[in-house]
N, C-alpha and C positions, 0 to 999 in steps of 0.2 A: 650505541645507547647515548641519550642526550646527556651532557651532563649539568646543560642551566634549569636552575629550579622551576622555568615554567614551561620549557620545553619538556620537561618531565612529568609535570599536570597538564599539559597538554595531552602528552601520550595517554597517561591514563583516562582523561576524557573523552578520546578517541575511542580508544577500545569499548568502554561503558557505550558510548553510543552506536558504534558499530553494532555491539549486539541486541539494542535497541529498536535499528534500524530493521536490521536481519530477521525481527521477529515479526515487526510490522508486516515488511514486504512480503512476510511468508502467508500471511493472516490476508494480506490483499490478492495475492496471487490465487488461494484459496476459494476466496470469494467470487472471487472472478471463473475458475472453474466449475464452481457450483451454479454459479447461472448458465453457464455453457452445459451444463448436464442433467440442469433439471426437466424430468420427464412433462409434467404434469404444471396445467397454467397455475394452480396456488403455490406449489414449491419454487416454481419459476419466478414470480412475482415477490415472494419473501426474500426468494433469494439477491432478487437485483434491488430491493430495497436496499438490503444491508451491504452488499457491491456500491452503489451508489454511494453509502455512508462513508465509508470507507474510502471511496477513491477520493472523493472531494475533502476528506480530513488530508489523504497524502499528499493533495494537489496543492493543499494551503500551507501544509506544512514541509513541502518541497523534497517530499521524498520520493517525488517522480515531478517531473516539470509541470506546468499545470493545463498544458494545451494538449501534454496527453492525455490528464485527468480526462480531460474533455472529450478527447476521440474513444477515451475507453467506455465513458459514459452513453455515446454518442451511438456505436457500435453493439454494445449490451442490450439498449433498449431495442434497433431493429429486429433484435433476433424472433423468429415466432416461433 
């Protein structure tokens, strides 16, 4: 256990964002298989809309690098 005073609001900043983090990437990963499973070209297209949204929020806000932002976006839209 830390015992200087900002190493100890550090900790706890850590953990707050951790579970932060952990919710996001669950909501992108999400997204992301929803376009991989959608049957149908309207569901498929709603869904890589909001795929899109989503990766390019994580990509700026570096909670995945942004050059995979990019191959994820890149890759998503080939699919037919």
């Amino acid at each position: 256990m830390p015992r200087i005073k900002s190493a100890k609001k550090r900790m706890r900043q850590t953990k707050t964002l951790t579970a932060v983090n952990r919710g996001q990437r669950s909501q992108l990963r999400n997204a992301i298989r929803n376009v991989r499973q959608a049957t149908d070209a309207e569901t498929r297209t709603q869904a890589l809309a909001r795929a899109e949204k989503l990766i390019s929020r994580a990509g700026q806000k570096r909670l995945i690098h942004p050059n995979t932002a990019a191959r994820y976006k890149s890759r998503l839209s080939k699919i037919k």
